[in-house]
N, C-alpha and C positions, 0 to 999 in steps of 0.2 A: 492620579492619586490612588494608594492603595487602599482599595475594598474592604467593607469589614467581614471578617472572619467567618461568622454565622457559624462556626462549630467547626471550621476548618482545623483539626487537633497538629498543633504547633509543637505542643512537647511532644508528643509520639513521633515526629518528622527529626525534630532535635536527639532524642534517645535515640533512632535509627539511623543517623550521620554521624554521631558523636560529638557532635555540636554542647554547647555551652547553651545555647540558646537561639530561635530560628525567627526570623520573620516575615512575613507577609509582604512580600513587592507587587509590581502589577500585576496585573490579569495579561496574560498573553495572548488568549482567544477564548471565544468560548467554545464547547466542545458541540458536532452537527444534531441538529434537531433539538437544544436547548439543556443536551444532556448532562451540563458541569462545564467543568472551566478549566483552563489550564493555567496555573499560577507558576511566578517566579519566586524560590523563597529563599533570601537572606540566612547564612549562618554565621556565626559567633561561635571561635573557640574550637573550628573544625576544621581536616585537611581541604577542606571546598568551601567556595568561598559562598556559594548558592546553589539552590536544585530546581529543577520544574516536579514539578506538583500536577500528574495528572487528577482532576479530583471526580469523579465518574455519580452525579446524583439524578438519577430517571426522573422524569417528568410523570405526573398521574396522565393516566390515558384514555381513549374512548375506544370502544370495540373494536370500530374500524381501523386501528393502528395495531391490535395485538400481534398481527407480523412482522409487522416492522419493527416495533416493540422488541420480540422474542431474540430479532437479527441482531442488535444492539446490545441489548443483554449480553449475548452470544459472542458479541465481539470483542468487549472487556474483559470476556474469562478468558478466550483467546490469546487478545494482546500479554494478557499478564502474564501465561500459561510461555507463551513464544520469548519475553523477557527473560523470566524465570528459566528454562528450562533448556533454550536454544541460543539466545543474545550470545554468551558468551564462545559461539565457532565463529563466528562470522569474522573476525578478525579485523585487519587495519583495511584490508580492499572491499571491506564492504560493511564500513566502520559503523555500528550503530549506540545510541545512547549505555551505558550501564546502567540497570537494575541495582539500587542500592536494599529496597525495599517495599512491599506491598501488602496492603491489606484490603478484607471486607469485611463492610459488618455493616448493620442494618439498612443493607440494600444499596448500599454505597461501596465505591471502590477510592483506594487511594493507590495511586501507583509514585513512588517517588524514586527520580531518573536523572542521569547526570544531566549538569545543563552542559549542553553543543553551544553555545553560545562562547562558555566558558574555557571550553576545551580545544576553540580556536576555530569552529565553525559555524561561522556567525551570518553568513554571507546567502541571501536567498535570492530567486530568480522571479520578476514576473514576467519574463522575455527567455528566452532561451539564446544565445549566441550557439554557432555549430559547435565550438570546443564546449562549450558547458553540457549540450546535446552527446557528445563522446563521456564525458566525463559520468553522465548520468549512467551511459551504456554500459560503460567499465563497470560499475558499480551494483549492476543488475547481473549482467555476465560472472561475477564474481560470486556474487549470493546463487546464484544460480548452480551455478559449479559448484560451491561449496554444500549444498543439500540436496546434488542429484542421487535420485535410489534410496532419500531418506523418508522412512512413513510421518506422515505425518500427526501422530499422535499427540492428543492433546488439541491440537487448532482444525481448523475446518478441513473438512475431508476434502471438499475440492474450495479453494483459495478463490479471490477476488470478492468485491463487495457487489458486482451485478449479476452473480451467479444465479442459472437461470431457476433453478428449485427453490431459491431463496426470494424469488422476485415476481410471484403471480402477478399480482396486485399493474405491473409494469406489461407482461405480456398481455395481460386482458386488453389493457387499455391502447395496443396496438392496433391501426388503422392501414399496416402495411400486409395484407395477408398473405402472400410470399412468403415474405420473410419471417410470421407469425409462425407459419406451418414448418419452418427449415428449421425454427427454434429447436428442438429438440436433436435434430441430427449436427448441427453446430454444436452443441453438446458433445454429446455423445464420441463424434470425431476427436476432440481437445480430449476428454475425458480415455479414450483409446489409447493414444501415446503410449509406444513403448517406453519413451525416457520421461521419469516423472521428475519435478525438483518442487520445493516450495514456492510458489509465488509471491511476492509481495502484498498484490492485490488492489492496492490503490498507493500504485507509483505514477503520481503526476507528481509536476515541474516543484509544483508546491512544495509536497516532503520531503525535498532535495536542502539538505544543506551543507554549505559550501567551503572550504577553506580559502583563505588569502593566498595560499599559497600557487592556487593556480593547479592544484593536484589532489588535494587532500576533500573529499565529499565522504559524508554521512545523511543518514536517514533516520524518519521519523514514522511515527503512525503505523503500527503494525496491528489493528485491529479486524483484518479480512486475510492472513496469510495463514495460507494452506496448501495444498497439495496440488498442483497443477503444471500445464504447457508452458513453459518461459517466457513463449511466444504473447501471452495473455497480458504479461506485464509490459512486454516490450513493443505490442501494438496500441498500448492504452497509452503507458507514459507517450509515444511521439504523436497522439493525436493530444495529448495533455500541451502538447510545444506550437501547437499551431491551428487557426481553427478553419484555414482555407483548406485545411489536408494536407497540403505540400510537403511537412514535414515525414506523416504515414507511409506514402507514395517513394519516396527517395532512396534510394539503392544503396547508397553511400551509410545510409544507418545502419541496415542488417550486416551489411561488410562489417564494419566497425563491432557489433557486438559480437560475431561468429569468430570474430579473429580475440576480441579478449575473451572470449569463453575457451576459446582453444588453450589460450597460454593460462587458462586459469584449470583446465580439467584436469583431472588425473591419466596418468599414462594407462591404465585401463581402461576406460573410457574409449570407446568406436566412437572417433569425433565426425567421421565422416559422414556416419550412419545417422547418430545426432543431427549434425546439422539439416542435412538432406528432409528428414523427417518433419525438422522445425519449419525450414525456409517451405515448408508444402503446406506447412498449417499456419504460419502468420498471416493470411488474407483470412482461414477460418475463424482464425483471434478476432481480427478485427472484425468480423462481419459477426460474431458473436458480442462485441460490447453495442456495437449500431445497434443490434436487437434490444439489449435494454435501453439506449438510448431515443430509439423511436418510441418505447411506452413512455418513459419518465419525461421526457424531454423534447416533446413533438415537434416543435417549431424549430428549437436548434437542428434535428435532425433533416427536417424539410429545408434547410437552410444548407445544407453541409452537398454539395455536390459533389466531392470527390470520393464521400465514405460511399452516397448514391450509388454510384457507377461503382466504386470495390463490391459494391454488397449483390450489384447485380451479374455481375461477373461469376462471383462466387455461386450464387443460386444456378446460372448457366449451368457452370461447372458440375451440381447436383443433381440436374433433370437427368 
């Protein structure tokens, strides 16, 4: 059943599509930590037949969240900022919704977005099959190449949502002191990279969406892209496909993205130097998200023996 409104502004969504008049469908999800909601909405009289409706309204807070708080905040002006001002390079290889229109005002965001649903990528995964696992890669390889050596102005100086200045709160709460104390040179290394591109940031399975065609993927959720190692996205998403590790671990993934990143770079571009550089630092990726995944997430992390063993590996490699 659709929701009621509560002030969700309907003609202001209608005037910005050029809709006759918009309505109200379900609720898609709600948006993490209770932040708003993602609606589906109904046009009348418009070249679309419906849009999603990010609708962005902050929950009141207690002290102890104003970082987390701050990160959120931080990531709506982002998302909108990346819509607005970036969305439209990306192109068909690294297909993401259109910005039709966005506003804020009291404290609230509206972001209103083509619907993928609509536009033929309607298909999501809770499983990964290997070609859907290729298809994700293409897709990061593409966005990747297409914003290497671009600054990232306007969204997060360095990209992802577990970035480690952004996330005290998660390293305090670390019980691995290892890996507590490596935190900052796992940084720093990613952060070094001579080839910078944008990250996604939080590319799991989830914001993957799919075409029927068997070829055709888009993306969603760009509220943590910034400036960073490619690697950062490309160790997250393949632990996002599997939670024994297996998928992280397998040789056959990095092939697959290094080879469409090639055919996606520009011929100026040292692909060699590239790669070489990346494939050194994709265990640093991942042994970078384990860090925040051991504060936020303890028992998943005590659980995970494959990231284990990468992570200790990794720290070897730093003595």
């Amino acid at each position: 059943m659709p929701l009621p409104t509560h002030g969700l502004d309907l003609a202001w969504i209608a005037g910005v599509t050029g809709a006759r008049s918009a309505r109200q469908g379900a609720r898609i999800q709600s948006l993490w930590g209770g932040y708003g909601d993602l609606f589906r909405v109904h046009l009348s009289g418009a070249s679309l037949g419906s849009v999603v409706v990010k609708w962005v309204r902050p929950p009141a807070r207690s002290r102890k969240s104003d970082v987390s708080h701050a990160r959120k905040q931080r990531s709506y002006e982002v998302e909108a900022k990346f819509y607005h001002s970036y969305a439209t390079r990306c192109g068909g290889a690294c297909r993401v919704a259109t910005l039709i229109d966005h506003r804020r005002r009291d404290g609230e965001w509206l972001l209103v977005l083509e619907d993928l649903d609509d536009a033929g990528f309607a298909g999501r995964r809770g499983t990964a099959r290997h070609s859907d696992v290729e298809r994700c890669l293409g897709w990061l390889a593409a966005f990747h190449a297409r914003f290497l050596g671009v600054a990232p102005d306007g969204l997060w100086k360095t990209g992802t949502y577990w970035h480690l200045a952004t996330r005290p709160e998660e390293l305090a709460a670390m019980t691995c002191e290892p890996l507590r104390k490596a935190a900052p040179v796992l940084d720093q290394k990613l952060r070094a990279a001579s080839f910078q591109t944008f990250v996604h940031g939080d590319a799991k399975l989830a914001n993957f969406c799919f075409a029927a065609d068997h070829e055709g993927i888009a993306m969603v959720d760009f509220q943590y892209v910034g400036g960073g190692c490619g690697m950062k996205d490309v160790a997250y998403f393949l632990g996002s496909c599997s939670y024994s590790g297996a998928e992280v671990t397998d040789p056959r993934h990095l092939a697959t993205y290094f080879q469409r990143l090639r055919q996606a770079l520009p011929s100026s571009v040292a692909a060699d130097d590239l790669e070489r550089e990346w494939r050194d630092l994709y265990p640093i990726a991942c042994a970078d998200f384990y860090r925040f995944l051991a504060g936020w997430a303890p028992e998943e992390w005590r659980r995970d023996r494959v990231g284990q063993e990468l992570v200790r590996d990794v720290l070897r490699s730093l003595a």
